[in-house]
Structures are given as structure tokens and as C-alpha cells.
N, C-alpha and C positions, 0 to 999 in steps of 0.2 A: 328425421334429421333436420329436418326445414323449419319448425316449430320450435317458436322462440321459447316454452316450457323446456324442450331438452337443451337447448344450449342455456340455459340461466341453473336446469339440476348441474349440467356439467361444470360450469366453474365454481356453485357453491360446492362440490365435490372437492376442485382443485384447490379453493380456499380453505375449505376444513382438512383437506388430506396432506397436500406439500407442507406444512411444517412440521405436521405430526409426523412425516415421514423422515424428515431429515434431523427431527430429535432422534428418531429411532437407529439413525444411521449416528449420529453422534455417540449414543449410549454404547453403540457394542463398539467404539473404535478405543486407542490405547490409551486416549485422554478420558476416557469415562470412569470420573472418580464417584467418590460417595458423593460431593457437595455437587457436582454437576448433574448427578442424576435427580438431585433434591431439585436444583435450577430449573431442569428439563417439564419436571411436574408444577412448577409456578407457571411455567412459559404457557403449560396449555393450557393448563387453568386458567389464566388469561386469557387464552384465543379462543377457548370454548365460549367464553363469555359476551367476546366481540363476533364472531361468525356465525353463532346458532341463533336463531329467534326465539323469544318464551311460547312460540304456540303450539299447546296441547302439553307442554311443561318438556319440551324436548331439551331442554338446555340445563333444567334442575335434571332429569334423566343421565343425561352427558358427560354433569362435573360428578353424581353420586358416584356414576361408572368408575370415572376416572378416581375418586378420593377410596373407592373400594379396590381397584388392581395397586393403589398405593401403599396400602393396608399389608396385601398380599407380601407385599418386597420391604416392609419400612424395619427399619431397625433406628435408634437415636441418634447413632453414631452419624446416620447420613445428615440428621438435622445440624450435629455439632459441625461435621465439614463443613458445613454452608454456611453456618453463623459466621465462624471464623476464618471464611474465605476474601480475604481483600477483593477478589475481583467480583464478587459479587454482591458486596455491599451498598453499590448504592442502587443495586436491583432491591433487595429488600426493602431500602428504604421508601424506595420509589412508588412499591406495591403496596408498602402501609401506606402510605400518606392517599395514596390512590382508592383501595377498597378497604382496610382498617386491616387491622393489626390478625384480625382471624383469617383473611386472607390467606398470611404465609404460614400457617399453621397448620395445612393442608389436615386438616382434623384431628391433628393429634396434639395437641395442646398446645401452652405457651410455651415459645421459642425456647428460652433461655432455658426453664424448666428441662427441655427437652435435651439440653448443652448438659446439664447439672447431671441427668441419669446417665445419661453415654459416659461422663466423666467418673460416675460411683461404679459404672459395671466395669472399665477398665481399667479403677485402681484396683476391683476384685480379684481381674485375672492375673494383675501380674505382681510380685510380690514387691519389686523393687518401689512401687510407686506410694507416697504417702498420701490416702486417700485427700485429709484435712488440709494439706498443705496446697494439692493439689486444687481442690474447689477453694482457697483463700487467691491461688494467681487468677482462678477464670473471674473470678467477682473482681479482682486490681483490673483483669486484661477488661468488662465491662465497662467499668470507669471510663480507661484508656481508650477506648476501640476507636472511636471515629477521627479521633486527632492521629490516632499511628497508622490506622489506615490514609489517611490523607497528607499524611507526611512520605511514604512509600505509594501514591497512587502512579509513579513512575514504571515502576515495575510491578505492578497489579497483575496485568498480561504474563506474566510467567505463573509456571504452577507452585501451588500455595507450599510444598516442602520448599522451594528455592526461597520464595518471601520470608517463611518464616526463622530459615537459616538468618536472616540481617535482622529481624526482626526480635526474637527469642530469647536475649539474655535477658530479658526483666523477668519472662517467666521460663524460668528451665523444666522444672517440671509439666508445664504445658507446652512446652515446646517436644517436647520426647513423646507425649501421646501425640501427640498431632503428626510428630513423625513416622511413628509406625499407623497410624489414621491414613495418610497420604502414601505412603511407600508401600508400605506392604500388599500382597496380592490380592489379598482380601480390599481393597481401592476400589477397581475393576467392579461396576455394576453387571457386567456378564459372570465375573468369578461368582458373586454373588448367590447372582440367581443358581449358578451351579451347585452351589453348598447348598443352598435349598430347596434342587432336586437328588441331590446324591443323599440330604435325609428321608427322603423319601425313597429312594429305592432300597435305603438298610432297614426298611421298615420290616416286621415278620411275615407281611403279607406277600409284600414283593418278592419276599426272600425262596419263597415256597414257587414262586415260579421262576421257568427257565430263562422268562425273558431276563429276568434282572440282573446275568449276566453279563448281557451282552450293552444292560443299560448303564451297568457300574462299572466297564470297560471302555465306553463314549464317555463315561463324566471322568472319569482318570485321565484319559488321552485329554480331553479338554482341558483342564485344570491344570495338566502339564505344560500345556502350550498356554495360554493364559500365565503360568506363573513367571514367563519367558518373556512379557511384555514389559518394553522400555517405554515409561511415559515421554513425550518428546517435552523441551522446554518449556516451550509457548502451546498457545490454546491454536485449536479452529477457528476458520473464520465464523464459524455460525456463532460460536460461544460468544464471540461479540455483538452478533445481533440480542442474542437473549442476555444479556451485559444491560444492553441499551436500551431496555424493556421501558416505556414508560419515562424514560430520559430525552428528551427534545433535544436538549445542547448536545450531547452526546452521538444522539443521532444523527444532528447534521454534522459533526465533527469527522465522524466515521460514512458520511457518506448514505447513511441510510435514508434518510431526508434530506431531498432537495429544500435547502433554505428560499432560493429565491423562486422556486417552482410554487410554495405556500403562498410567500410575500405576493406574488402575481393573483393567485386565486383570490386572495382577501383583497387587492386592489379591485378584483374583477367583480366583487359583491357588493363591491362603495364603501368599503372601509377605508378612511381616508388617512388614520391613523397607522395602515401598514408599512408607513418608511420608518416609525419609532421604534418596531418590533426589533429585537434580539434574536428570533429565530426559536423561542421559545414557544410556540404554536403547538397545540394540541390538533393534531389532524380532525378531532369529532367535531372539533370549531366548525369546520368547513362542508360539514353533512347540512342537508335541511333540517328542521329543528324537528321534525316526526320522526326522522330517523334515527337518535340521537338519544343512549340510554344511560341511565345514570349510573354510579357507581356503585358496586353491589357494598 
């Protein structure tokens, strides 16, 4: 207990553990959509990045981990929620300009690519929808994206069926998948994961034992109660920190950076130039320069 070796494992414990814990409390609460659980997977991919060391390749180990349980759960649809989530747009853009564009791609291809198949597989399922028409709005809503996100950055903080209600008459047709994308039960990254244990207990394996009774009776009662979930307006206060991923002004805006807490350290180093700053500071600024890793 005395031994400065355990007290430096224990807080890189608490450094690597408390967010990843409180994504996980995010994911199962009633705001856990498809594009926030896409969010939640950039967020640690991130932190995996900045909290683990490369020695013995523990941190290449850590993000395969993590792009492999991503694999397990990923369907397109979650990419599409996130593309075309205002509130999370200028997280994406943050993390490209940050680590490059493969970043957010969490290994499964190019973004938009990834918008264009989620958008071919649910004009499949549903008859009403004309495939062609429908990938002609998402290439218009491309075009458009950054200026109509930034013209509604007022109401970003609400959930993305409310945004897209004001937002949606240019594209109707993408406005109606994104409505049952966001509304429907199937949202919920716990529903989720359910539909992808209940395939598996209709398996013929499972089926042949007794347990799978009593497992296909937990996924019913869950999925019931889950179908009963009212998303609230507004997001979590975490979703604002992983909002602010990589955003400086943002962060000191919301609080999550002390502006003048920086400004003082950089005065404290003989930067004499810190009364010009904006507040714009990258905290790695402020490490010794050994400790200080580039951008993957």
C-alpha cells in the first residue's frame, strides 16, 4: 500500500477505467441510439490512444480489442446515424483533422460508403422507399451537410428525430428512414444487442436444449420492456463531453476546460505570448515534450 508502484497502477487503472465505464453506463440508458453508440466507440478509441503506452504493443493490443467487439455489434445503419447526426458533427470532424480520416472509420470502411449501404439495405426492406431517389437526397444532403448543420447548431443538443423534424423538407425521403433509424426500437444499442442474442438462442443447437427456454423468455421480457423506452429530448451530460472530443473552444465553453487554468500554465513556462491565446490550447502543449505523442 505505501509503494508508489501501487498507487501510479491505481490511478492509471482509474484513468483507463472511469470513462470506459461511464460510456458503458451511457449505452444501456434510454438515450443509447445507434449514432451514440458509434460516438462511444470513437470516444475510446481515443482514449485508448492517449492513456496506454506502446510498450510491448499494449495499446496496438487494446484498439484491435476494441475495433474486434466493434465488429461483433456493427451493422451500417449505426455509421449512417452518426454521419447524419448534427450533434456530432463536429466530433467527426475534429478526429479527422486530428488522426486522418481512417480514424473514424473504426475499420470498416469509408464513411459515407458505409451511409450509401445502410441506405441500399433499407430501401430493400421496405417497399414504400425509392431506392434511386433516395441515394440522389443523401449525395444533395452531402453537399448541404456542414452549412445546415451549422445553421441549426442551436438545437444540436436535442435528439436527432427532433432536428431532423426542422430540418427534412429538402430531403423527404431521407428524412422517413432516418425517422424509423432514430424512433424505432431497434435505436436502443441494448435492443440491439438483444436481436443478436435472441438469434442465437433460435439457433438448432440451442433449441435442442432446455435451457433455451428459459433464455428465449429473458430476451422477450427484455425486448418488451426496451420497446417501452421513451427517448428523453435532450442528451446526457456525458454526451457532451464526447460532443467536445478534440474541440478546445467547445470545451472551455462547456466548462470542461479551465480557459484561464491553461492561460496560467503557459504563462508559468515563459510563454509570454499567452495573453493573445483564444483559449484554443491543446492540453499535450503543456506535457514535457518526451511525454508527448503524435497523432496516429
Amino acid at each position: 500500500m505505501q509503494a508508489d508502484l501501487f498507487w501510479e497502477g491505481v490511478a492509471l487503472s482509474a484513468d483507463l477505467f472511469d470513462p470506459l465505464c461511464k460510456c458503458i453506463s451511457v449505452l444501456e440508458s434510454d438515450s443509447a441510439a445507434m449514432g451514440t453508440a458509434y460516438a462511444r466507440f470513437l470516444y475510446i478509441l481515443d482514449h485508448l490512444n492517449g492513456v496506454i503506452s506502446e510498450y510491448d504493443g499494449q495499446r496496438e493490443h487494446a484498439i484491435q480489442s476494441l475495433l474486434y467487439r466493434w465488429k461483433l455489434v456493427y451493422s451500417p445503419v449505426y455509421a449512417s446515424a452518426f454521419f447524419r447526426n448534427p450533434f456530432y458533427s463536429k466530433l467527426r470532424l475534429n478526429l479527422t483533422h486530428h488522426y486522418g480520416a481512417l480514424f473514424v472509420e473504426l475499420g470498416m470502411g469509408n464513411l459515407r460508403v458505409q451511409c450509401h449501404t445502410a441506405l441500399a439495405l433499407m430501401a430493400r426492406r421496405h417497399d414504400d422507399l425509392d431506392g434511386a431517389e433516395l441515394l440522389c437526397q443523401f449525395l444533395d444532403f452531402c453537399v448541404h451537410q456542414e452549412a445546415v448543420f451549422k445553421e441549426k447548431v442551436a438545437i444540436s443538443t436535442y435528439q436527432p428525430r427532433i432536428i431532423w423534424s426542422q430540418i427534412g423538407e429538402r430531403w423527404p425521403l431521407l428524412t422517413l428512414v432516418l425517422g424509423r433509424m432514430y424512433c424505432g426500437t431497434g435505436s436502443s444499442a441494448g435492443v440491439e444487442r438483444q436481436h443478436k442474442t435472441s438469434k442465437r438462442v433460435r439457433t438448432s443447437v440451442h433449441n435442442r436444449t432446455g435451457s433455451s427456454k428459459v433464455k428465449r423468455q429473458v430476451a422477450v421480457a427484455y425486448n418488451s420492456a426496451t420497446s417501452r423506452r421513451v427517448l428523453p429530448p435532450k442528451r446526457q451530460s456525458f454526451e457532451n463531453l464526447i460532443a467536445a472530443l478534440r474541440n478546445r473552444a467547445a470545451q472551455v465553453d462547456t466548462g470542461l476546460i479551465d480557459k484561464e487554468l491553461l492561460l496560467a500554465v503557459r504563462r508559468q513556462h515563459g510563454d509570454g505570448g499567452a495573453d493573445d491565446l483564444e483559449g484554443d490550447i491543446d492540453p499535450v502543449d503543456l506535457l514535457p515534450f518526451a511525454q508527448q505523442q503524435p497523432g496516429r
